[in-house]
C-alpha positions as semicolon CSV with decimal commas, in nm:
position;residue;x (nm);y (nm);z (nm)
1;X;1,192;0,992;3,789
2;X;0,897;0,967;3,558
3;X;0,633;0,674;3,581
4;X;0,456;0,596;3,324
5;X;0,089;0,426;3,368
6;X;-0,077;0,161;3,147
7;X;-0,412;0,130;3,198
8;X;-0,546;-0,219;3,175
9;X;-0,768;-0,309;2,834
10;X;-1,067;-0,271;3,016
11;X;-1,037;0,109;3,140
12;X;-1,006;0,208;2,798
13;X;-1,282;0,398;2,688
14;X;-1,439;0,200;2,393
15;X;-1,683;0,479;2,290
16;X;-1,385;0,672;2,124
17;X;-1,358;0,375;1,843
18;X;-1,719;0,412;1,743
19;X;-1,674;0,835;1,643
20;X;-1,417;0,712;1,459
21;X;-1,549;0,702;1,066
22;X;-1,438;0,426;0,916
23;X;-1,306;0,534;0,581
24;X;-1,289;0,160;0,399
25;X;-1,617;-0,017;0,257
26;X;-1,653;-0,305;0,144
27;X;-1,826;-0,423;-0,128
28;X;-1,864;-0,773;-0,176
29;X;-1,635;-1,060;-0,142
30;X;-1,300;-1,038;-0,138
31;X;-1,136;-1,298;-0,386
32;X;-0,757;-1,421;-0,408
33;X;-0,607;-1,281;-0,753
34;X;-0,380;-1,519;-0,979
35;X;-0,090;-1,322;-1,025
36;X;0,146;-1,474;-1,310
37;X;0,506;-1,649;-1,236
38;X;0,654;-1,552;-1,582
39;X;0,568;-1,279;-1,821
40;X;0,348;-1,288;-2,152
41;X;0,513;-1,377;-2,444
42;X;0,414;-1,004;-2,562
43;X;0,651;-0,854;-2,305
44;X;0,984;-0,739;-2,417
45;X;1,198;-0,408;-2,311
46;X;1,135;-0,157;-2,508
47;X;1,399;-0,023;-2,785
48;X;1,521;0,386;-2,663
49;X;1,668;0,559;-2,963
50;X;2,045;0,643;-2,973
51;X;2,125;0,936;-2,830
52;X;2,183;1,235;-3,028
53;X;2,534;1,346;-3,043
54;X;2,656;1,633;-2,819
55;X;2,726;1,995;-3,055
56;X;2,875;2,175;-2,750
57;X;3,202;1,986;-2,782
């Protein structure tokens, strides 16, 4: 049988967190964005061509 150990939160080395580069910066404030609940007026689909006929039948 295997037995697995857990150390307890404070025998983990906390050192190993600060080598760690944080890759994220932040730049000022972070602000909520309005998103929109229904489209512009200005969006419709778009109109695809017909499709050309088939000369290999």
């Amino acid at each position: 049988d295997e037995v697995e150990t857990v150390l307890p939160d404070s025998e983990i080395n906390s050192d190993v967190a600060l080598v760690i580069p944080h890759e994220v910066e932040t730049v000022g404030d972070f602000k909520p964005i309005e998103h929109p609940t229904e489209p512009p007026d200005s969006d419709h689909p778009v109109t695809c061509p017909a499709p050309e006929p088939s000369i290999s039948n």
